[in-house]
Structures are given as C-alpha cells and as structure tokens.
N, C-alpha and C positions, 0 to 999 in steps of 0.2 A: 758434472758441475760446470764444465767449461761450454758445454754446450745450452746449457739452461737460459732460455731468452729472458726468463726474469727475473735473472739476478743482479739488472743494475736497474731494474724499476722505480726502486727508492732514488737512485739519484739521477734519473729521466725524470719523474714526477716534482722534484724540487725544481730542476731546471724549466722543466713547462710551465710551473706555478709565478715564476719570473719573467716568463714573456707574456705580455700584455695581449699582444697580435692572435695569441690563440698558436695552432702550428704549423700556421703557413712560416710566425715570427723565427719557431722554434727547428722546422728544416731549415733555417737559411741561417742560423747560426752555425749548426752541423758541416752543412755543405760550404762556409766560411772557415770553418776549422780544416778542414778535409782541404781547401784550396790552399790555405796559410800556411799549414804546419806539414804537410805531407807530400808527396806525388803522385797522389789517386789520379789526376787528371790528367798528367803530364809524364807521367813513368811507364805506361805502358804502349801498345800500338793504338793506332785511331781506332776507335768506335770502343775499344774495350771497356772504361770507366761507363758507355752509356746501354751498355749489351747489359752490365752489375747490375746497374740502379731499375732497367727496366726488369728484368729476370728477379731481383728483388721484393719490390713492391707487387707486381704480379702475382707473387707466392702468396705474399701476406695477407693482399687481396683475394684470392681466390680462399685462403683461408677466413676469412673474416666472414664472407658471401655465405660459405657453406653453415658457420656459426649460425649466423643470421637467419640462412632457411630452418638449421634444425631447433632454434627456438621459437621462430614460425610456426611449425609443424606440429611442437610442444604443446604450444596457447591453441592453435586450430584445433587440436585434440581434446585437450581440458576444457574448450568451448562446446563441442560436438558433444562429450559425455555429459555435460551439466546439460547443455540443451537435452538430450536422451530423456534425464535423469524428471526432469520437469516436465516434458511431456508425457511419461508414464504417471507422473503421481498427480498431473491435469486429468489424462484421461478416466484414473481412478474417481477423482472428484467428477466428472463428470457423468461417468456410467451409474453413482451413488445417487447425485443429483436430478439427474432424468431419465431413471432408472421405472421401466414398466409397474404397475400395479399389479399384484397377483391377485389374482380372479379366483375365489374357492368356490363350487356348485354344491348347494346344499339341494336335499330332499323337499317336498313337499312339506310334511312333517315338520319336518325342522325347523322349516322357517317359519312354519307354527309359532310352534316353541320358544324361537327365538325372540319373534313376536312379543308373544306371552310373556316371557322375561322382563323384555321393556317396559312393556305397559304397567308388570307387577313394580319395578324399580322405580317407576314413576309416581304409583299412588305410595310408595313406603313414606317418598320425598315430601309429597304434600300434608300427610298424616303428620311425619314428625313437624314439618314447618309448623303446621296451624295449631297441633297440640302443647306447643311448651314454648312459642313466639321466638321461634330462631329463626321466623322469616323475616321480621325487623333487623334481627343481628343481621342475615346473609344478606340485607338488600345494606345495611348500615357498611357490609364490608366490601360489599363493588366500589371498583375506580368512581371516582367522582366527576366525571367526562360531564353528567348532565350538570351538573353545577358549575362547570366552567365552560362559558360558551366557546371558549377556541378548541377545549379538546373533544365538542360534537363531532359526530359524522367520521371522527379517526378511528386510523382501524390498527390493530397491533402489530406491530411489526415479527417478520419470520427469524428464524434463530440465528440469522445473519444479519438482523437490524437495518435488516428492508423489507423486499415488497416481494409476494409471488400476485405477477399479473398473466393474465391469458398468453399473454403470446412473449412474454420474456419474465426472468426472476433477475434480481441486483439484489446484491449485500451492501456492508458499506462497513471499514473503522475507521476512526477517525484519520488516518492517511488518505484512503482511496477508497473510491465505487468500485465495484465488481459486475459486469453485467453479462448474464449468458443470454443466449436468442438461441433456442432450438429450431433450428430452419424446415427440419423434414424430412431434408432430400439432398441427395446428393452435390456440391458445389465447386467452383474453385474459387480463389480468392476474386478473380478480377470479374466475378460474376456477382458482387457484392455493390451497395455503396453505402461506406461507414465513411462520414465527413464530421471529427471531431472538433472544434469549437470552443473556444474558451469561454460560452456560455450559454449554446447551441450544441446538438447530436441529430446526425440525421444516419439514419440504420436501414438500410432494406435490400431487397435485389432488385435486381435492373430490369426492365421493362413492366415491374409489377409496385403497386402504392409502395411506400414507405411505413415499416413497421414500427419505428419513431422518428418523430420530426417534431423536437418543440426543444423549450426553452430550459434550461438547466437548472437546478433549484439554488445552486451556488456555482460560481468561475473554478477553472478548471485548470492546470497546465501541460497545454497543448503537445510541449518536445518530452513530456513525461508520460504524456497518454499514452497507450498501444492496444492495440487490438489483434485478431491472430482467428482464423479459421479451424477448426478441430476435425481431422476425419471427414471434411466436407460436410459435417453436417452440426455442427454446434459452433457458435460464434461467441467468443469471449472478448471482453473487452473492459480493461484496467482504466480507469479516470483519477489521474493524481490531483489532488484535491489541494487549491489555492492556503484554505483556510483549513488548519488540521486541527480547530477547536470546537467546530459546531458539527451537529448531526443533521444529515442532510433528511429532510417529511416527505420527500418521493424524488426520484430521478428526473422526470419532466414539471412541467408545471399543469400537465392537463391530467397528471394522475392522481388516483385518492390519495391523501395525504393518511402518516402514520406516526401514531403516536410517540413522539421522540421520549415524553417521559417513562414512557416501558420499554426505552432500553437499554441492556445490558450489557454490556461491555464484558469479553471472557478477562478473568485475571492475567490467563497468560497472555492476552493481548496488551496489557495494563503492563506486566514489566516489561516487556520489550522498548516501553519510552523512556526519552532520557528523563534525569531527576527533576527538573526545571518542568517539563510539560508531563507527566506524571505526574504532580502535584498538583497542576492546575487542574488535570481530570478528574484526580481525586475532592480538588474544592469544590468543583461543579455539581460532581455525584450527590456531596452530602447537602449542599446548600440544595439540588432539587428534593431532595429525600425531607428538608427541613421545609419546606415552602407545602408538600404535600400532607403534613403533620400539622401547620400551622406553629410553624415555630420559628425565631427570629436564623435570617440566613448567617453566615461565619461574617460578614462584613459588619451585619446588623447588630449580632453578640460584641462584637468588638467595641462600637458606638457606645453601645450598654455598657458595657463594662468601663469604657474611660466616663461614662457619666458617671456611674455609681461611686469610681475614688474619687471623682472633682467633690462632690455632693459632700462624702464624708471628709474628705479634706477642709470641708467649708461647712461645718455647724451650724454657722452665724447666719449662713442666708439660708430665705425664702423659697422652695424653689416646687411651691403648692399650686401656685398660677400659671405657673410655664407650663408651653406647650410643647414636646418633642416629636418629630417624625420619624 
C-alpha cells in the first residue's frame, strides 16, 4: 500500500481540476510547497535536489513512452487483422464475381437433342399463347417501358442495381457506387490513373486510352472515395455518394441508362438505415409501386383524404364545379 503510486490520485485530480494553467500551474504549486514548507532544496549537498527530480521524471517518462508504444503496437495490430480480414472476404467477392465460365462439350448428338428440346419448348409456347389468348394477358403483364417514353431504351439493372458493361461492372445502395475494372494483367498501383472527381472519373493505365473518362450521373465526396488495386489485377473502387436518396441510371453519362424502377433494394440493406431515412426509402418504394398501378402516391392520398372530411364537414356547400389537381 505504501508504495502504490495511486493512492493519492483522488486528491492530485481535485488539486489539478483547480488549476486553470493546466500542469505547468499545478507543478509550480508543488515545487512552491517543496520550497516553502521543506528543505528539499536546501538540506542536502549541491546538485542533489536536481540529480531527484531529473532521475524522477525520466522514470516516469521512459514509463509513459513504453505505454504509448505498446498501445501503438495494439491499434497497429487490430488494424493489420481487420485490413487481413477485408481483404480475404474482397478477394472472395471477387474470385465469385469474375469468376471464369465453365465450358461443358457436348456430343454431336446431343446438341441435337438439345436443339430439339428448344425448338419443341418453343412451339408448346405459341400453341398455348394463341389457343386460350394468354398472349394478350403475357404481353398485358410486361413493364410498360413502351408507354412511358423515358423508360425506352433502359435496360434492367444487375442484382447489384447497376450495370454489367464490357470492360467494367458497378453496383450501387443508396450510400455508395461500387465499381470493379478487371484489368487482365498483371499491375502495380502507380501503373494506374484513377483521378476521382466530385463529378468526374477518369480510370485507365498509363500510356494506353482511358477506360473511363466522363461525367458522373450524381456528385460524389471526394475525401470519402477510395479505390485500392486487388492482386494486380482487379481494380476496385468505392464512390461515396453526396446525395444518399436517389439511385444513380449508369455510372458515366455516356453509358445506357438502367432502369431505376426495377430496383430493389436487399431488406437487409433497408435495416442497416437509421429510422429517419429508412422511412423515407420506404415512402419512395410504395409511392413508385403506387404510380406503376396508377394509384394516388401517399402525399396525393393524404390531399384526398383532408378533402374528403372538409367536404363532409361542410354539407351546405357545392363542391360539383370545382376542379382539383
């Protein structure tokens, strides 16, 4: 007990809380005590008092320093394993992703066969379509793209709610773009140039075109984007996204646009948001789902509804002439 350095902690931390100075204030009350009430200074031979205080503090210091490195060493360690941790469960995602097509060789025969198959699976289609008109129902229950001229020419988005194009795939949730570039070939970083952009991306290797160079379909922030090299040979690259309420219809502005109303959002991506913008995802989903139905959106219901009690509230009036929007 008598050696225990903190057992007067409690009444050092009172005393510190009363100097304003911090403890430059709080050593020079000490050493004012120590000069006042004592003969630290003056009781023993020269140099003695200054042999204490430097042998002192040196201790303390050299103890402090080693603290310091070994919770250094700690966080460096806990960063190393998570970095590990995220580059194996990248690389999985990756290997899944732009993972080879397996090639099966069939017989002569077979592909006959196979053939054959087709062709039968084909007329079964047309026989049932024409003989009992459920080619009106299947053509009644395709997207209705042709009757809205903006959603001509879109094409559906892949089960990341973006785009597979020729020479790169992106995803996207409502946080951030996902974009990979399968390069080919062997790389290092600085044999790269990705110049991220708050409403610009320019993607390629050095002395050969640029594999994108155009304009962004939404702003982007810049000190949250990152990008990272895989294996030298896959290029990923995270775009944290300004506006985390809209869905982005293609990555560049020179790519085919995709159709934002087919898509879907995974549930479990849905509770990861707080209460507040979870709900607005959730008002967006049903008022598109309501607009595709031809049905008033939740703002539109709401209008309806306070006319419908003004109306009954009010007998007495006319209200066969008005016109409401």
């Amino acid at each position: 007990m008598a050696n225990d350095p903190e057992r007067f902690d409690t009444m050092l931390l009172a005393m510190a809380q009363q100097h304003e100075g911090g403890v430059k204030d709080l050593l020079n009350t000490i050493v004012s005590f120590l000069a006042r009430k004592t003969d630290f200074f003056t009781g023993g031979a020269d140099g003695v008092w200054e042999k204490m205080v430097k042998d002192t503090f040196y201790a303390y210091a050299k103890k402090a320093e080693e603290e310091a490195d070994r919770i250094k060493k700690e966080k460096s360690e806990a960063e190393r394993r998570l970095k590990d941790i995220q580059q194996k469960k990248e690389q999985e995602r990756m290997e899944q992703d732009f993972s080879p097509a397996s090639v099966t060789e069939v017989s002569e025969q077979e592909a006959v066969k196979i053939q054959e198959d087709i062709e039968k699976e084909k007329k079964t289609k047309t026989e049932v379509g024409s003989g009992d008109g459920n080619t009106a129902e299947a053509e009644a229950a395709e997207p209705d793209e042709e009757e809205d001229p903006k959603e001509k020419n879109k094409i559906k988005p892949n089960s990341g709610n973006g785009c597979d194009l020729e020479n790169y795939r992106w995803t996207q949730t409502l946080e951030e773009v996902e974009l990979r570039v399968p390069l080919r070939q062997v790389l290092r970083p600085r044999d790269l140039t990705v110049n991220i952009a708050k409403r610009h991306l320019k993607v390629g290797i050095k002395g050969q075109p640029l594999i994108i160079d155009g304009e962004l379909d939404a702003d982007v922030k810049m000190e949250d984007s990152t990008w990272v090299l895989q294996d030298g040979r896959n290029l990923l690259i995270n775009l944290e996204k300004v506006n985390k309420m809209n869905w982005w219809s293609r990555l560049v502005t020179t790519d085919p646009e995709i159709s934002t109303r087919k898509i879907n959002p995974e549930p479990s991506k849905l509770s990861d948001l707080d209460g507040e913008t979870r709900g607005l995802v959730e008002k967006m989903m049903y008022d598109q789902r309501q607009k595709e139905m031809g049905l008033p959106t939740s703002d539109e219901q709401k209008k309806q509804d306070v006319l419908k009690k003004f109306m009954e509230q009010h007998p007495e009036m006319d209200f066969s002439k008005c016109k409401f929007n």
